[in-house]
N, C-alpha and C positions, 0 to 999 in steps of 0.2 A: 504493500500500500504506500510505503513511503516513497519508493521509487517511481509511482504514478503517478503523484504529488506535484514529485519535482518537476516530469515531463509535463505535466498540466498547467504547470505556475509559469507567468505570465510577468516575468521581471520588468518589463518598461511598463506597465501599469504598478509598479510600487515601487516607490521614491527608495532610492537606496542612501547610505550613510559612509562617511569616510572613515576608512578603516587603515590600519597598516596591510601593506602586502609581504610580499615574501624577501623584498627588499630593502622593506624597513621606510620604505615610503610611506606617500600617502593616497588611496585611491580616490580618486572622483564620486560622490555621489552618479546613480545611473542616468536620471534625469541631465546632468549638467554634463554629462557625454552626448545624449542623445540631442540638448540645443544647439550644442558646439557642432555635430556632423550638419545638424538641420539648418543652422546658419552656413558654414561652408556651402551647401547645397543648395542653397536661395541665391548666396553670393554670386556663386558661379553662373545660376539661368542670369541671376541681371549682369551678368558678366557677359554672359552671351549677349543678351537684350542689347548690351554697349556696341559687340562688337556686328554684329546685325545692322544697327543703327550707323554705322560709320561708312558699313560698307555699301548700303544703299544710299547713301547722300553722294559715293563714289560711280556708283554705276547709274544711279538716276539721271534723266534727262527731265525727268517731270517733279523735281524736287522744290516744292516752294515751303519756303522757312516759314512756322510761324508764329506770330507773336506773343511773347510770353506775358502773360497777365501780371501788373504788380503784384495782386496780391499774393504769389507765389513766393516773393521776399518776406510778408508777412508769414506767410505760411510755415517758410523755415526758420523761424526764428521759436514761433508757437511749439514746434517740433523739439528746437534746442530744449526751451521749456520745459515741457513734457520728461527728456530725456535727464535735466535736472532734477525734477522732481522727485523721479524714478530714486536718480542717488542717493536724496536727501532719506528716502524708505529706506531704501537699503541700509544707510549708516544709522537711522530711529531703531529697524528693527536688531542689530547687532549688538545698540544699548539695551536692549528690553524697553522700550517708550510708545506704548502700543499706540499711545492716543496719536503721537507722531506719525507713527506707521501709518495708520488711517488718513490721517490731517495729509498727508502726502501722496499717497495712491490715489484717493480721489483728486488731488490735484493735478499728477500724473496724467492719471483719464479724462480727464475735463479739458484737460491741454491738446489730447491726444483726438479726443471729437471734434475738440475746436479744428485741430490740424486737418482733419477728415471734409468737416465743412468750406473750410477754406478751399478745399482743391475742388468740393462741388461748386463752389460757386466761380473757381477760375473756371470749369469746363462749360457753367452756364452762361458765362461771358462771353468764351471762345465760338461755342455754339450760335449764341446773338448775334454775332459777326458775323456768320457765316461760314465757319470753321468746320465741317461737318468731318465725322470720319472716314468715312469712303469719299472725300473729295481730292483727298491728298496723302502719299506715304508719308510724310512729315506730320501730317495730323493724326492722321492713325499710329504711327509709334509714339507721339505725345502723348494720346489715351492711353493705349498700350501700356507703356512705363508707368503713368502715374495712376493706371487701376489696378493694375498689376502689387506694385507697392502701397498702396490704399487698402486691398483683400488683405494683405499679410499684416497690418496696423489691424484691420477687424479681427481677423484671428486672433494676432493679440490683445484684443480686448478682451475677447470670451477668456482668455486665463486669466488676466485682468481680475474679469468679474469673479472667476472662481476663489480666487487669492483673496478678494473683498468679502466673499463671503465668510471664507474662514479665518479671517483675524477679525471679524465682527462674531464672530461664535468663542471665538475666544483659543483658536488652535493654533497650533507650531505652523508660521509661516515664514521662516527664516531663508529657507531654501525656494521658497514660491516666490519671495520678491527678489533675493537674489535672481534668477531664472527670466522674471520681468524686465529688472532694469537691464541688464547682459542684451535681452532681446530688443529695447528701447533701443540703445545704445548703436546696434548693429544695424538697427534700421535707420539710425538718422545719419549712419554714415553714409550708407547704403543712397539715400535721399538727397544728401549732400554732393555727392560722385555724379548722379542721375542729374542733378537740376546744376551743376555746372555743365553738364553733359547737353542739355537744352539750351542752354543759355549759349555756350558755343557755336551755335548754328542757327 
């Protein structure tokens, strides 16, 4: 029976803890292995996404640039925010300051909607204009890139919200907002690279 157990059990569904290993190290919690490969692997599609984009502004004869919305400065800044705020949790919860913790994550996500809204309303702009998707490859990779990294900010929310609910129940979220801001972090870099990347052309 034990040995069915094991085969049955389901390690990336339960948070693991750092331990020593056989070399006197120290091992990674499982979760903070599986962000780390899942951020590499996001990197790399908007890596591709980059180099896609380069190479059609190269072979395009039908490339018309187009205009980047201010508020999209606004927008990365709301981001930085957000990605601040993330830290400020992370260093509450390290103290034990729960009320911090909270006082911060919600501000995290509030920053983090704001950011989400911001780029609906550059796309309703763009659109206003006349901007459409199918009218142009440079319009269609602008959507592209910024829904693209838009889904991956909602996805982050949904852990977000899980992590909100358990430091309001009162449970071990140490490793949940670590795991947050790490994922913040990687996206506003990520956001950063992208909207120099538009701004370029």
């Amino acid at each position: 029976m034990s040995l069915i157990r094991k085969l049955r059990s389901k390690p990336w569904e339960t948070p693991g803890f750092p331990g020593p290993d056989t070399d006197g190290g120290v091992l990674l919690p499982d979760k903070k292995v599986g962000l780390w490969v899942f951020i590499v692997v996001m990197a790399s599609v908007f890596g591709l996404f980059t180099v896609a984009y380069n190479m059609r502004i190269e072979l395009a004869t039908d490339w018309i640039a187009i205009p980047k919305p201010p508020v999209l400065w606004l927008n990365t800044a709301i981001l930085v925010l957000a990605s601040v705020a993330f830290e400020r949790a992370k260093a509450a919860v390290h103290k034990k300051l729960t009320g911090d913790v909270k006082l911060w994550l919600v501000v995290g996500g509030a920053f983090t909607i704001g950011f989400l809204l911001g780029q609906y309303i550059a796309w309703q702009q763009l659109l206003a204009s006349g901007y459409a998707l199918s009218d142009n490859p440079a319009n269609a990779f602008f959507y592209l890139i910024t829904g693209m990294h838009g889904l991956h900010l909602i996805g982050g929310l949904w852990v977000w919200s899980r992590t909100m609910l358990r430091v309001w129940q009162g449970f071990e979220v140490t490793l949940s907002v670590e795991l947050c801001t790490t994922y913040w972090h990687a996206l506003l870099l990520i956001w950063i690279v992208l909207f120099g990347l538009l701004l370029s052309t």
